[in-house]
C-alpha positions as CSV (number, residue, x, y, z in Angstrom):
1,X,16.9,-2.8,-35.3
2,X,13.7,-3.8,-33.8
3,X,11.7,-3.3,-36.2
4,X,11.4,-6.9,-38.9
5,X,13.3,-6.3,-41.6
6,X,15.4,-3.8,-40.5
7,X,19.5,-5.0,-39.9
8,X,22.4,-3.2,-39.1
9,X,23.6,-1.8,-42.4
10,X,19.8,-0.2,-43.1
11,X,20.2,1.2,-39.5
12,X,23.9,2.4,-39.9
13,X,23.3,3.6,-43.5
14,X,20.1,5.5,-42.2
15,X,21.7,7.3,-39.7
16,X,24.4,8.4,-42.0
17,X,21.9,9.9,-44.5
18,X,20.2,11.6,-42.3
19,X,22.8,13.2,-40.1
20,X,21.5,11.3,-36.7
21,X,17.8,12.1,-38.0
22,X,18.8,15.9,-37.3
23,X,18.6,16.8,-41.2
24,X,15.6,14.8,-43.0
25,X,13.0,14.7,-40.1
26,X,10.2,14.2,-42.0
27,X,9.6,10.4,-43.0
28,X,7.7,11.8,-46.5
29,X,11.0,13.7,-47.2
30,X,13.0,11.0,-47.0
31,X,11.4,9.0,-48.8
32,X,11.4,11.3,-51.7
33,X,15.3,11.1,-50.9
34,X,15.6,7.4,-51.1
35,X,13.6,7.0,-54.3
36,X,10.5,5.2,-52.7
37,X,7.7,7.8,-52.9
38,X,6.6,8.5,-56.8
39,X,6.2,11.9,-57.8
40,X,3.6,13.3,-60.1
41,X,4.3,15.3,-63.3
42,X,1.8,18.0,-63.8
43,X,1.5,21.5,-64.6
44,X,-1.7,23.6,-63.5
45,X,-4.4,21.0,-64.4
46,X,-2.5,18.7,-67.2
47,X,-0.8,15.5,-66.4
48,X,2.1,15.1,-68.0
49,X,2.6,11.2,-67.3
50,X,1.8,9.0,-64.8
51,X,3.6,8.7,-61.3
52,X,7.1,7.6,-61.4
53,X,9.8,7.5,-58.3
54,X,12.9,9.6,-59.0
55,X,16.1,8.9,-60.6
56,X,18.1,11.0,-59.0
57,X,17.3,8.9,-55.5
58,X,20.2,7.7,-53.3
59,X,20.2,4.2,-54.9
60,X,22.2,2.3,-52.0
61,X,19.5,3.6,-49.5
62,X,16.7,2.3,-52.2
63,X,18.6,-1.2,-52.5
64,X,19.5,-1.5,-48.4
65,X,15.6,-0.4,-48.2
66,X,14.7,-3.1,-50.8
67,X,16.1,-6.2,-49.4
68,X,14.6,-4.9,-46.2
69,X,11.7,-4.9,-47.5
70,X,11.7,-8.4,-49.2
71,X,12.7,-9.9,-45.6
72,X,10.2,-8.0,-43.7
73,X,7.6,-9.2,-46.5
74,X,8.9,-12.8,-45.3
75,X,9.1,-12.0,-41.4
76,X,6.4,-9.7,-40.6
77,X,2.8,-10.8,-40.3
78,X,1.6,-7.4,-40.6
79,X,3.5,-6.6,-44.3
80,X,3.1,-9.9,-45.2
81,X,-0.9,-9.8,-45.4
82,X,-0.8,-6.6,-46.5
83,X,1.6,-7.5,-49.6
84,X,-0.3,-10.9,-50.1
85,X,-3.7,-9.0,-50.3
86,X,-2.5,-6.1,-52.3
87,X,-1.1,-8.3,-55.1
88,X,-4.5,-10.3,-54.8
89,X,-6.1,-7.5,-55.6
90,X,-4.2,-6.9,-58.6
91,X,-1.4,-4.6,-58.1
92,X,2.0,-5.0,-59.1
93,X,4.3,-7.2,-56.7
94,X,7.0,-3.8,-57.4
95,X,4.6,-1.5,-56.7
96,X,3.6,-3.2,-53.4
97,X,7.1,-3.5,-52.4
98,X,7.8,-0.2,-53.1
99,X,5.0,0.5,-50.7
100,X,6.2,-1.6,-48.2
101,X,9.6,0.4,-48.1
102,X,7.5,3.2,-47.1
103,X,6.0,1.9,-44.4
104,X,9.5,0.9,-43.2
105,X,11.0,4.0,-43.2
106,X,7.4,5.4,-41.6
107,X,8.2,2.9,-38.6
108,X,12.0,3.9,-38.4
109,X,10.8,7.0,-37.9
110,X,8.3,6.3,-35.1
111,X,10.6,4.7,-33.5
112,X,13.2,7.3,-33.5
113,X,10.9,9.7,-32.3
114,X,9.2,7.9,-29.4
115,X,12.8,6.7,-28.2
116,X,11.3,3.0,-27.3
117,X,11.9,-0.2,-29.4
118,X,9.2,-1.4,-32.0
119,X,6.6,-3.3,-30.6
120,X,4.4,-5.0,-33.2
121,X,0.6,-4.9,-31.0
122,X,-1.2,-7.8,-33.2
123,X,-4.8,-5.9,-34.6
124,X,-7.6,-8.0,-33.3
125,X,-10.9,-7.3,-35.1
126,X,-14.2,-8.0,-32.8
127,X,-17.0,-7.3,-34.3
128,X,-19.9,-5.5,-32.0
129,X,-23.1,-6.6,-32.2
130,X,-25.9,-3.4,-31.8
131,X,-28.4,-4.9,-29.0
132,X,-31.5,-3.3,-29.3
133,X,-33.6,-2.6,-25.8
């Protein structure tokens, strides 16, 4: 519960699904599981539509992910320049979101398998100047 965004019923509810993270231990499966990674539709070389995420998701682990997503868009500095700049760019605010969910359930995971508490390190850009002698 460390990690912005991320209460007690997405942290009880993710433990269930996952059998104490001793079933799903990849974060890319899960996320397949709880709806939030599209999947492509092709055959050989032919597309047969674009990217969509799954119906057949756990849809209370998608919403419980959703609505931490929303507050960690809100919360977290981090998520909330990356949403702000994606949309800038011009990609949808749902799209972005769905996104964000991933990087959620990317951090859970971190967490769970370093066994320390989320620390969010802020990303300071220096720029190095190349002195020619």
């Amino acid at each position: 519960r460390t990690i912005p965004g991320i209460g007690e019923q997405v942290a009880t509810h993710m433990i269930l699904c996952t059998y104490n993270f001793s079933r799903l231990t990849d974060p890319r499966k899960f996320g397949s599981y709880a709806g939030v990674v599209p999947n492509s539709y092709e055959s050989g070389t032919s597309l047969k539509g674009k990217p969509r995420v799954s119906p057949f998701a756990n849809r209370k682990m998608k919403s419980l992910l959703h609505m931490a997503a929303l507050t960690a868009v809100k919360r977290d500095g981090d998520l909330k320049q990356y949403y702000e700049r994606k949309v800038a760019e011009g990609k949808s605010k749902m799209s972005v979101l769905n996104a964000v969910r991933n990087k959620l359930i990317h951090r859970m995971y971190s967490v769970i398998k370093r066994q320390t508490p989320y620390f969010n390190q802020p990303v300071i850009n220096v720029k190095k100047e190349l002195v020619l002698s």
